[in-house]
C-alpha positions, -999 to +999 in steps of 0.1 A: +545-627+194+583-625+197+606-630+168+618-665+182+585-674+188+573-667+154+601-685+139+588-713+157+552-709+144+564-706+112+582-743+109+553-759+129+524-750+101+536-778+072+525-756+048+543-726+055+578-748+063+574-763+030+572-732+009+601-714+029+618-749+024+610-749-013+622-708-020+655-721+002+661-747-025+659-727-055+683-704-038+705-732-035+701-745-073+709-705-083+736-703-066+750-736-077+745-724-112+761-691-107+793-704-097+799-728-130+817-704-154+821-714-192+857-723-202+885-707-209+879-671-190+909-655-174+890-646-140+920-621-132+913-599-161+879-601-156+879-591-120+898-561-134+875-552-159+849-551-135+869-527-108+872-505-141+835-501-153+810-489-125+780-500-145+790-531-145+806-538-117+765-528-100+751-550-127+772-580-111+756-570-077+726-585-091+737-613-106+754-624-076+788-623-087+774-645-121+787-621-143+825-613-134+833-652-135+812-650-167+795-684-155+762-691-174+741-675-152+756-642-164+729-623-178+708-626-148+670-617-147+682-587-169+667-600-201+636-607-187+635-573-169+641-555-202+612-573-221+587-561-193+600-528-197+596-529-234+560-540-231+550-515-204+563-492-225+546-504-256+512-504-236+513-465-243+510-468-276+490-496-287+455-496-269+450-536-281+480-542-259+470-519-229+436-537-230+451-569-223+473-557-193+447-537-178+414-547-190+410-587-198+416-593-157+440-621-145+438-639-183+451-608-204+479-604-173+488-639-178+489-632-220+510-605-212+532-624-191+539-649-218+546-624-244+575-612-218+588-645-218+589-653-256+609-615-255+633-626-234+651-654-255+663-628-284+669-600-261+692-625-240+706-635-273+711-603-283+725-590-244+746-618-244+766-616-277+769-575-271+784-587-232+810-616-243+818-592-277+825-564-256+847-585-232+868-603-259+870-564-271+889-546-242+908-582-233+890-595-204+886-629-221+904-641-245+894-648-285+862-666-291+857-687-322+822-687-337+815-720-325+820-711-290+805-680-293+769-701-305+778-727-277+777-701-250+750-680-263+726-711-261+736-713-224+738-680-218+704-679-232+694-708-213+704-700-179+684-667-183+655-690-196+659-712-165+662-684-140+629-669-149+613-701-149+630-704-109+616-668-102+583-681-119+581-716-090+586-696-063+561-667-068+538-699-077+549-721-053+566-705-024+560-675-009+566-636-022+578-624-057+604-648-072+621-622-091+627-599-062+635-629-042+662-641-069+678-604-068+678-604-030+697-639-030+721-628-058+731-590-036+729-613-007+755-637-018+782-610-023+782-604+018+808-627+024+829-618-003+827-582+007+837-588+046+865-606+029+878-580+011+877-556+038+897-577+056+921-582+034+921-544+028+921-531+064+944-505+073+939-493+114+947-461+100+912-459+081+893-466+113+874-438+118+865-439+080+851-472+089+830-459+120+817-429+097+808-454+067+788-480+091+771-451+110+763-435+075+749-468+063+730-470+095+711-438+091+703-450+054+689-486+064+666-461+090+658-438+062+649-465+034+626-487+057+610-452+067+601-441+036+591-475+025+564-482+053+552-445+047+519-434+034+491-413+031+461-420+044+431-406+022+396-408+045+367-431+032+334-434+046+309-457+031+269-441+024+245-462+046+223-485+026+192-505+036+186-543+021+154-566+036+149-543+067+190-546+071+213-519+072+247-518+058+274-494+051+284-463+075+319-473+078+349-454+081+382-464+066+410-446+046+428-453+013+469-458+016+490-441-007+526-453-004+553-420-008+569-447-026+545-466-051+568-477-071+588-500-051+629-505-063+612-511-100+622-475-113+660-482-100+662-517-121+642-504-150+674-473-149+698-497-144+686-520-172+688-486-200+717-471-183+739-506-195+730-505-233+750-471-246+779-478-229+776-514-242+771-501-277+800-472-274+825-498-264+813-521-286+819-502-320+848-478-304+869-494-328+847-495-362+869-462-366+860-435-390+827-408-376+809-441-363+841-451-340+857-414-327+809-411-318+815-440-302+846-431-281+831-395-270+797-415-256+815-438-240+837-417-220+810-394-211+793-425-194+826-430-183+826-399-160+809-402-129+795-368-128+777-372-159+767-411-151+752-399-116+725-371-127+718-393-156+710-424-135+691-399-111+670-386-137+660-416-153+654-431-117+630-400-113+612-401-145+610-439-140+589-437-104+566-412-125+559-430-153+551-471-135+531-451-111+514-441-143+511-472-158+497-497-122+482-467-102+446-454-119+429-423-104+400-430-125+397-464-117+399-463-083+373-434-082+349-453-100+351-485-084+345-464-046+316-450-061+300-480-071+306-492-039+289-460-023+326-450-010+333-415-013+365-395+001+349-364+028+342-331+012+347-342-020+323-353-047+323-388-061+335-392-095+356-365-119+364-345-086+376-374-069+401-387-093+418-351-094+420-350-056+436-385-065+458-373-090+470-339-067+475-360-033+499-387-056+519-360-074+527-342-042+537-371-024+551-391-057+580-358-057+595-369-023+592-410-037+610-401-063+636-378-049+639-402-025+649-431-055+671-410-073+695-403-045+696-437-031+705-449-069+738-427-066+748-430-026+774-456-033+793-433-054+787-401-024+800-427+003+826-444-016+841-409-019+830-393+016+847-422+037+871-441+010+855-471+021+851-494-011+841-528+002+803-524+005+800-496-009+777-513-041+760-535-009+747-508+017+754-480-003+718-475-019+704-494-047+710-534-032+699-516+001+667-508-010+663-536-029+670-559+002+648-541+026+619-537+005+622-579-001+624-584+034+597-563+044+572-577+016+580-613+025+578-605+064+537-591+057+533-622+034+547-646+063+528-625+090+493-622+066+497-664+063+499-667+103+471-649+111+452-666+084+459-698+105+450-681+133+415-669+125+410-706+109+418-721+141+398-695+162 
Protein backbone atom coordinates (compact mmCIF):
# COMPACT_ATOMS: atom_id res chain seq x y z
CA UNK A 1 0.00 0.00 0.00
CA UNK A 2 1.46 3.41 -1.07
CA UNK A 3 1.76 6.27 1.32
CA UNK A 4 -1.19 8.26 -0.50
CA UNK A 5 -3.12 5.34 -0.43
CA UNK A 6 -2.79 4.70 3.15
CA UNK A 7 -3.48 8.14 3.94
CA UNK A 8 -6.63 7.45 2.35
CA UNK A 9 -7.37 4.26 4.29
CA UNK A 10 -6.68 6.01 7.21
CA UNK A 11 -9.51 8.89 7.03
CA UNK A 12 -12.11 6.26 5.53
CA UNK A 13 -12.10 3.91 8.86
CA UNK A 14 -14.31 6.44 11.38
CA UNK A 15 -12.53 5.25 14.06
CA UNK A 16 -9.11 5.77 13.11
CA UNK A 17 -10.10 9.56 11.61
CA UNK A 18 -11.56 10.32 14.80
CA UNK A 19 -8.64 9.59 17.08
CA UNK A 20 -6.06 11.30 14.58
CA UNK A 21 -8.75 14.11 14.54
CA UNK A 22 -9.01 14.10 18.38
CA UNK A 23 -4.74 14.10 18.95
CA UNK A 24 -4.90 17.05 16.11
CA UNK A 25 -7.11 18.99 18.50
CA UNK A 26 -5.28 18.82 21.63
CA UNK A 27 -2.34 19.91 19.58
CA UNK A 28 -4.25 22.81 18.69
CA UNK A 29 -5.56 23.67 22.43
CA UNK A 30 -1.49 23.29 23.45
CA UNK A 31 -0.51 25.38 21.27
CA UNK A 32 -3.13 27.95 21.88
CA UNK A 33 -2.03 27.80 25.50
CA UNK A 34 1.61 28.16 24.80
CA UNK A 35 1.34 31.37 23.20
CA UNK A 36 -0.68 33.34 26.14
CA UNK A 37 2.29 34.71 28.23
CA UNK A 38 1.50 36.18 31.82
CA UNK A 39 1.84 39.95 32.11
CA UNK A 40 4.25 42.19 32.33
CA UNK A 41 7.42 40.11 30.71
CA UNK A 42 9.84 42.05 28.66
CA UNK A 43 10.08 39.34 25.69
CA UNK A 44 13.39 41.07 24.50
CA UNK A 45 15.30 40.31 27.56
CA UNK A 46 13.95 37.15 27.79
CA UNK A 47 14.89 36.15 24.30
CA UNK A 48 18.38 37.19 25.37
CA UNK A 49 18.44 35.28 28.31
CA UNK A 50 17.69 32.34 26.56
CA UNK A 51 20.51 32.87 23.57
CA UNK A 52 22.84 33.16 26.82
CA UNK A 53 22.06 29.84 28.76
CA UNK A 54 22.25 26.56 26.61
CA UNK A 55 20.29 24.56 29.08
CA UNK A 56 17.74 26.46 28.72
CA UNK A 57 17.53 27.56 25.70
CA UNK A 58 17.13 23.15 24.84
CA UNK A 59 14.65 23.13 27.69
CA UNK A 60 12.44 25.64 25.56
CA UNK A 61 12.76 23.24 22.57
CA UNK A 62 10.44 21.18 24.48
CA UNK A 63 8.12 23.41 25.63
CA UNK A 64 7.60 24.76 22.26
CA UNK A 65 8.85 28.03 22.73
CA UNK A 66 6.42 28.18 26.13
CA UNK A 67 9.14 29.04 28.21
CA UNK A 68 11.08 32.08 26.60
CA UNK A 69 7.64 34.10 26.37
CA UNK A 70 7.15 32.77 29.87
CA UNK A 71 3.40 32.06 28.92
CA UNK A 72 1.73 29.61 31.36
CA UNK A 73 2.56 26.67 29.72
CA UNK A 74 6.13 27.32 30.70
CA UNK A 75 7.10 24.44 32.71
CA UNK A 76 6.10 22.01 30.19
CA UNK A 77 5.69 18.17 30.97
CA UNK A 78 8.96 18.79 33.01
CA UNK A 79 7.28 18.43 36.30
CA UNK A 80 5.62 15.54 35.59
CA UNK A 81 8.72 13.96 33.93
CA UNK A 82 10.77 14.63 37.14
CA UNK A 83 8.13 12.86 39.56
CA UNK A 84 8.43 9.62 37.29
CA UNK A 85 11.90 9.83 37.67
CA UNK A 86 11.79 10.24 41.30
CA UNK A 87 9.61 7.26 41.72
CA UNK A 88 11.52 4.94 39.38
CA UNK A 89 14.22 5.86 41.24
CA UNK A 90 12.54 5.24 44.56
CA UNK A 91 11.47 1.77 43.32
CA UNK A 92 15.18 0.70 44.18
CA UNK A 93 14.91 1.23 47.40
CA UNK A 94 11.64 0.49 48.81
CA UNK A 95 10.46 -3.14 47.67
CA UNK A 96 6.56 -2.04 48.75
CA UNK A 97 6.84 0.48 46.01
CA UNK A 98 8.67 -1.84 43.41
CA UNK A 99 5.82 -4.38 44.02
CA UNK A 100 3.33 -2.16 42.92
CA UNK A 101 5.08 -1.02 39.60
CA UNK A 102 6.10 -4.36 38.77
CA UNK A 103 4.16 -6.91 40.53
CA UNK A 104 0.20 -5.82 41.18
CA UNK A 105 -0.23 -5.88 36.99
CA UNK A 106 -2.14 -3.00 35.30
CA UNK A 107 -3.85 -1.85 38.95
CA UNK A 108 -0.40 -1.24 40.85
CA UNK A 109 0.78 0.62 37.26
CA UNK A 110 -2.24 2.69 37.48
CA UNK A 111 -1.41 3.35 41.58
CA UNK A 112 1.80 4.26 40.52
CA UNK A 113 0.70 6.53 37.95
CA UNK A 114 -1.45 8.56 40.27
CA UNK A 115 1.19 8.91 42.79
CA UNK A 116 3.22 10.70 39.80
CA UNK A 117 0.52 12.87 39.34
CA UNK A 118 -0.07 14.04 43.00
CA UNK A 119 4.13 14.66 42.74
CA UNK A 120 3.77 16.78 40.15
CA UNK A 121 1.81 19.75 41.72
CA UNK A 122 4.63 20.62 44.40
CA UNK A 123 7.49 19.86 42.17
CA UNK A 124 5.85 22.36 39.56
CA UNK A 125 5.45 24.61 42.44
CA UNK A 126 8.58 24.32 43.51
CA UNK A 127 10.19 24.42 39.49
CA UNK A 128 8.28 27.22 38.87
CA UNK A 129 9.14 29.62 41.72
CA UNK A 130 13.09 28.49 41.35
CA UNK A 131 12.34 29.46 37.14
CA UNK A 132 10.49 33.01 37.60
CA UNK A 133 13.11 33.73 40.85
CA UNK A 134 15.95 32.99 38.76
CA UNK A 135 14.62 35.25 35.90
CA UNK A 136 13.68 38.30 37.99
CA UNK A 137 17.39 37.49 39.37
CA UNK A 138 19.62 38.05 36.22
CA UNK A 139 16.85 40.77 34.80
CA UNK A 140 15.01 39.00 32.25
CA UNK A 141 11.64 40.06 33.81
CA UNK A 142 11.13 42.56 35.77
CA UNK A 143 10.28 42.70 39.80
CA UNK A 144 7.57 40.40 41.01
CA UNK A 145 5.42 41.29 44.00
CA UNK A 146 4.38 38.27 46.16
CA UNK A 147 0.97 38.50 44.95
CA UNK A 148 1.93 37.92 41.54
CA UNK A 149 4.37 35.65 42.27
CA UNK A 150 1.25 33.25 44.02
CA UNK A 151 -0.93 34.29 40.97
CA UNK A 152 1.45 32.83 38.46
CA UNK A 153 2.59 29.98 40.41
CA UNK A 154 -1.14 28.69 40.50
CA UNK A 155 -1.07 28.95 36.73
CA UNK A 156 2.03 27.87 36.21
CA UNK A 157 1.06 25.06 38.23
CA UNK A 158 -2.03 24.69 36.48
CA UNK A 159 -0.99 24.66 32.98
CA UNK A 160 1.50 21.83 33.91
CA UNK A 161 -1.62 20.07 35.67
CA UNK A 162 -3.65 20.56 32.49
CA UNK A 163 -0.87 19.46 30.08
CA UNK A 164 -0.50 16.06 31.67
CA UNK A 165 -4.13 15.62 31.84
CA UNK A 166 -3.90 16.53 27.58
CA UNK A 167 -0.95 13.85 27.31
CA UNK A 168 -3.18 11.60 29.63
CA UNK A 169 -6.62 11.98 26.60
CA UNK A 170 -4.62 11.19 23.95
CA UNK A 171 -2.76 8.06 25.14
CA UNK A 172 -6.48 7.15 26.28
CA UNK A 173 -8.27 8.36 23.63
CA UNK A 174 -6.18 8.86 20.56
CA UNK A 175 -3.61 7.08 19.27
CA UNK A 176 0.26 6.59 20.62
CA UNK A 177 1.87 8.08 23.84
CA UNK A 178 0.50 11.48 24.77
CA UNK A 179 3.57 12.64 26.39
CA UNK A 180 5.88 11.88 23.55
CA UNK A 181 3.26 13.14 21.25
CA UNK A 182 2.99 16.64 23.31
CA UNK A 183 7.02 16.88 23.10
CA UNK A 184 6.96 16.11 19.40
CA UNK A 185 4.23 19.04 18.86
CA UNK A 186 6.10 21.44 21.19
CA UNK A 187 9.99 20.70 18.98
CA UNK A 188 7.71 20.67 16.02
CA UNK A 189 6.28 24.08 16.55
CA UNK A 190 9.70 25.83 16.60
CA UNK A 191 10.20 24.75 12.58
CA UNK A 192 8.88 27.83 11.37
CA UNK A 193 10.43 30.03 13.66
CA UNK A 194 13.81 28.44 12.86
CA UNK A 195 13.50 28.79 8.85
CA UNK A 196 12.68 32.28 9.89
CA UNK A 197 15.63 33.01 11.53
CA UNK A 198 17.81 31.58 9.03
CA UNK A 199 16.44 33.76 6.76
CA UNK A 200 16.80 36.64 8.42
CA UNK A 201 20.38 35.49 9.19
CA UNK A 202 21.53 34.41 5.69
CA UNK A 203 24.77 35.47 4.47
CA UNK A 204 25.66 33.82 0.66
CA UNK A 205 28.92 33.76 1.98
CA UNK A 206 28.02 30.85 4.60
CA UNK A 207 26.69 28.67 1.75
CA UNK A 208 28.73 25.94 1.83
CA UNK A 209 28.41 25.90 5.71
CA UNK A 210 24.78 25.53 4.93
CA UNK A 211 25.31 22.52 2.37
CA UNK A 212 27.74 20.83 5.05
CA UNK A 213 25.22 21.39 8.04
CA UNK A 214 22.03 19.89 5.95
CA UNK A 215 24.19 16.98 4.58
CA UNK A 216 25.51 16.49 8.22
CA UNK A 217 21.94 16.49 9.51
CA UNK A 218 21.05 14.08 6.74
CA UNK A 219 23.54 11.37 7.63
CA UNK A 220 22.16 11.79 11.36
CA UNK A 221 18.30 11.42 10.47
CA UNK A 222 19.92 8.01 8.56
CA UNK A 223 21.85 7.08 11.53
CA UNK A 224 19.05 7.66 14.36
CA UNK A 225 16.15 5.83 12.40
CA UNK A 226 18.99 2.97 11.92
CA UNK A 227 19.78 2.37 15.19
CA UNK A 228 16.23 2.84 16.33
CA UNK A 229 14.65 -0.03 14.09
CA UNK A 230 17.81 -2.23 15.05
CA UNK A 231 17.76 -5.37 17.07
CA UNK A 232 18.86 -8.57 18.01
CA UNK A 233 17.19 -11.32 17.31
CA UNK A 234 17.59 -14.12 20.14
CA UNK A 235 16.20 -17.75 18.58
CA UNK A 236 13.14 -19.42 20.31
CA UNK A 237 11.80 -22.72 19.58
CA UNK A 238 8.83 -24.00 21.43
CA UNK A 239 9.02 -28.04 22.96
CA UNK A 240 6.28 -30.06 21.16
CA UNK A 241 3.42 -30.98 23.46
CA UNK A 242 0.52 -33.35 23.02
CA UNK A 243 -3.25 -32.35 24.42
CA UNK A 244 -6.49 -34.98 23.50
CA UNK A 245 -4.53 -36.80 20.70
CA UNK A 246 -3.51 -32.95 19.37
CA UNK A 247 -0.21 -31.71 18.98
CA UNK A 248 0.98 -28.26 19.73
CA UNK A 249 4.18 -26.47 20.01
CA UNK A 250 7.37 -26.97 17.60
CA UNK A 251 7.58 -23.45 16.57
CA UNK A 252 10.27 -21.41 15.73
CA UNK A 253 10.47 -17.76 16.50
CA UNK A 254 13.14 -15.28 18.01
CA UNK A 255 13.06 -12.74 20.84
CA UNK A 256 13.94 -8.87 19.73
CA UNK A 257 16.23 -6.97 21.62
CA UNK A 258 16.26 -3.27 20.59
CA UNK A 259 20.31 -1.83 20.55
CA UNK A 260 18.28 0.95 21.93
CA UNK A 261 15.74 -0.20 24.75
CA UNK A 262 15.48 2.75 26.19
CA UNK A 263 13.93 4.85 23.71
CA UNK A 264 14.81 9.12 24.02
CA UNK A 265 13.76 8.42 27.96
CA UNK A 266 17.50 8.50 29.23
CA UNK A 267 18.06 11.92 27.16
CA UNK A 268 14.89 13.72 29.00
CA UNK A 269 15.51 11.97 32.35
CA UNK A 270 19.50 13.96 31.76
CA UNK A 271 17.97 16.85 30.66
CA UNK A 272 15.46 17.03 33.55
CA UNK A 273 18.80 16.67 36.35
CA UNK A 274 21.08 18.57 34.21
CA UNK A 275 18.49 22.00 34.80
CA UNK A 276 18.36 21.88 38.73
CA UNK A 277 22.28 22.89 39.70
CA UNK A 278 22.52 25.41 37.41
CA UNK A 279 19.07 26.58 38.61
CA UNK A 280 20.16 26.46 42.19
CA UNK A 281 23.80 28.09 41.45
CA UNK A 282 22.15 31.07 39.83
CA UNK A 283 19.65 31.12 42.11
CA UNK A 284 21.76 31.78 45.47
CA UNK A 285 24.90 33.36 43.41
CA UNK A 286 24.09 36.36 45.26
CA UNK A 287 23.33 34.98 49.00
CA UNK A 288 27.27 36.07 49.18
CA UNK A 289 29.55 34.82 51.82
CA UNK A 290 30.97 30.68 51.23
CA UNK A 291 27.24 29.81 50.12
CA UNK A 292 27.27 32.56 47.21
CA UNK A 293 31.32 32.58 45.82
CA UNK A 294 30.04 27.92 45.87
CA UNK A 295 27.46 29.02 44.05
CA UNK A 296 29.24 31.25 41.47
CA UNK A 297 32.11 28.44 40.82
CA UNK A 298 29.14 25.65 40.03
CA UNK A 299 27.48 27.72 38.03
CA UNK A 300 30.10 28.68 35.71
CA UNK A 301 31.44 25.29 35.46
CA UNK A 302 27.95 24.28 33.97
CA UNK A 303 28.55 27.36 32.27
CA UNK A 304 31.35 25.86 30.15
CA UNK A 305 30.53 23.77 27.46
CA UNK A 306 33.25 21.37 27.81
CA UNK A 307 32.31 20.47 31.09
CA UNK A 308 28.39 20.66 30.40
CA UNK A 309 28.94 18.16 27.29
CA UNK A 310 30.72 15.00 29.03
CA UNK A 311 28.48 15.58 31.90
CA UNK A 312 25.24 15.41 29.83
CA UNK A 313 26.94 12.41 28.02
CA UNK A 314 27.49 10.54 31.09
CA UNK A 315 24.42 10.96 32.60
CA UNK A 316 22.76 10.10 29.24
CA UNK A 317 24.88 6.84 29.41
CA UNK A 318 24.23 5.79 32.87
CA UNK A 319 20.58 6.80 32.30
CA UNK A 320 20.07 4.04 29.20
CA UNK A 321 21.69 1.49 31.79
CA UNK A 322 19.79 2.05 34.58
CA UNK A 323 15.67 2.27 32.82
CA UNK A 324 16.83 -0.74 30.92
CA UNK A 325 17.35 -1.99 34.47
CA UNK A 326 14.32 -0.93 35.85
CA UNK A 327 11.39 -2.20 32.49
CA UNK A 328 13.78 -4.93 30.94
CA UNK A 329 13.80 -8.33 33.38
CA UNK A 330 16.20 -11.26 32.39
CA UNK A 331 14.59 -13.25 34.98
CA UNK A 332 11.34 -12.59 34.14
CA UNK A 333 11.36 -13.15 30.75
CA UNK A 334 13.32 -16.53 31.27
CA UNK A 335 10.77 -17.72 33.49
CA UNK A 336 7.76 -16.84 31.71
CA UNK A 337 9.43 -18.82 28.18
CA UNK A 338 9.89 -21.67 30.35
CA UNK A 339 6.58 -22.06 31.46
CA UNK A 340 5.51 -21.71 28.12
CA UNK A 341 8.05 -24.61 27.03
CA UNK A 342 10.12 -21.85 25.09
CA UNK A 343 13.66 -22.19 25.44
CA UNK A 344 16.58 -20.21 23.50
CA UNK A 345 18.95 -23.23 21.34
CA UNK A 346 21.85 -24.54 23.20
CA UNK A 347 21.04 -23.12 26.16
CA UNK A 348 19.27 -24.48 29.29
CA UNK A 349 16.02 -23.04 30.48
CA UNK A 350 16.10 -21.07 33.52
CA UNK A 351 19.32 -19.57 35.57
CA UNK A 352 21.41 -20.06 32.32
CA UNK A 353 19.01 -18.38 30.24
CA UNK A 354 18.67 -15.18 32.10
CA UNK A 355 22.60 -14.73 32.01
CA UNK A 356 22.67 -15.35 28.19
CA UNK A 357 19.98 -12.56 28.61
CA UNK A 358 21.81 -10.41 30.71
CA UNK A 359 25.35 -10.90 28.37
CA UNK A 360 23.50 -10.46 24.89
CA UNK A 361 21.80 -6.87 26.52
CA UNK A 362 25.00 -5.50 27.96
CA UNK A 363 26.85 -5.99 24.80
CA UNK A 364 24.39 -4.54 22.69
CA UNK A 365 23.10 -1.94 25.51
CA UNK A 366 27.14 -0.27 25.16
CA UNK A 367 26.48 0.75 21.50
CA UNK A 368 22.53 2.08 22.68
CA UNK A 369 24.07 3.98 24.88
CA UNK A 370 27.06 5.37 23.16
CA UNK A 371 24.83 5.89 20.58
CA UNK A 372 22.47 8.37 23.23
CA UNK A 373 25.15 10.16 24.61
CA UNK A 374 26.60 11.56 21.49
CA UNK A 375 23.30 12.43 19.94
CA UNK A 376 22.60 14.47 23.41
CA UNK A 377 25.68 16.77 22.55
CA UNK A 378 25.66 16.91 18.43
CA UNK A 379 24.11 20.30 18.44
CA UNK A 380 26.94 21.80 20.27
CA UNK A 381 29.67 19.62 17.63
CA UNK A 382 27.59 21.04 14.53
CA UNK A 383 26.85 24.37 15.86
CA UNK A 384 30.69 24.75 15.95
CA UNK A 385 31.76 22.43 12.84
CA UNK A 386 29.52 24.52 10.30
CA UNK A 387 28.60 27.96 12.44
CA UNK A 388 25.15 27.16 11.54
CA UNK A 389 22.96 28.20 14.58
CA UNK A 390 19.35 28.14 13.39
CA UNK A 391 18.51 24.45 13.88
CA UNK A 392 21.04 23.50 15.45
CA UNK A 393 18.78 22.60 18.87
CA UNK A 394 16.15 21.10 16.03
CA UNK A 395 18.22 18.46 13.81
CA UNK A 396 21.07 18.66 15.80
CA UNK A 397 20.42 15.44 18.10
CA UNK A 398 18.20 15.35 21.09
CA UNK A 399 14.67 16.89 19.25
CA UNK A 400 15.92 14.57 16.32
CA UNK A 401 15.67 11.60 18.07
CA UNK A 402 12.88 12.52 19.94
CA UNK A 403 10.93 13.31 16.65
CA UNK A 404 11.82 10.17 14.76
CA UNK A 405 11.28 7.81 17.42
CA UNK A 406 7.46 9.51 17.76
CA UNK A 407 6.95 9.23 14.24
CA UNK A 408 8.11 5.82 13.94
CA UNK A 409 5.96 4.55 17.12
CA UNK A 410 2.79 6.24 15.85
CA UNK A 411 3.41 4.97 12.17
CA UNK A 412 3.51 0.93 13.73
CA UNK A 413 0.47 1.97 15.85
CA UNK A 414 -1.45 3.46 12.65
CA UNK A 415 -0.16 0.45 10.46
CA UNK A 416 -0.91 -2.41 13.55
CA UNK A 417 -4.72 -0.59 13.61
CA UNK A 418 -5.06 -1.16 9.62
CA UNK A 419 -4.32 -4.49 9.45
CA UNK A 420 -6.43 -5.15 12.43
CA UNK A 421 -9.24 -3.90 10.02
CA UNK A 422 -8.03 -5.81 7.52
CA UNK A 423 -8.01 -9.24 9.04
CA UNK A 424 -11.61 -8.24 10.55
CA UNK A 425 -12.84 -7.72 7.18
CA UNK A 426 -11.09 -10.73 5.72
Amino acid sequence: MGPLNKIIQIFKIRDLRNKILFVLGVFAIFRLMANIPMPGIDIANLRSFFDQFQVFGLLNVFTGGALDNLSIMMLGLGPYITATIILQLLTMIFPQLEQIYKGEGEAGRQKFNQYGRILTVPLALLQGYAMLSLLQKQGAIGSITPEVMLSSLVAVTAGCVFLMWLGELISEKGIGNGVSLLIFAGIVADVPNSIRQMFLKWDPAQLPSYFLFFGMSLLIVAGVVLITEARRNIPVSYAKRVRGGRMYGGASTYLPLNINPAGVIPIIFALSIMLFPGMIANFLSGAGGAVGSIAQSIGAFFENPWAYGIIYFVLVVLFTYFYTAVTFDPKAISSNLQKMGGFIPGIRPGQSTASFLYYILNRILLIGALFLGAIAVMPSVIQGITGVTAFAFLVGGTSLLIVVSVVLETMRQINSQLQMREYDTF
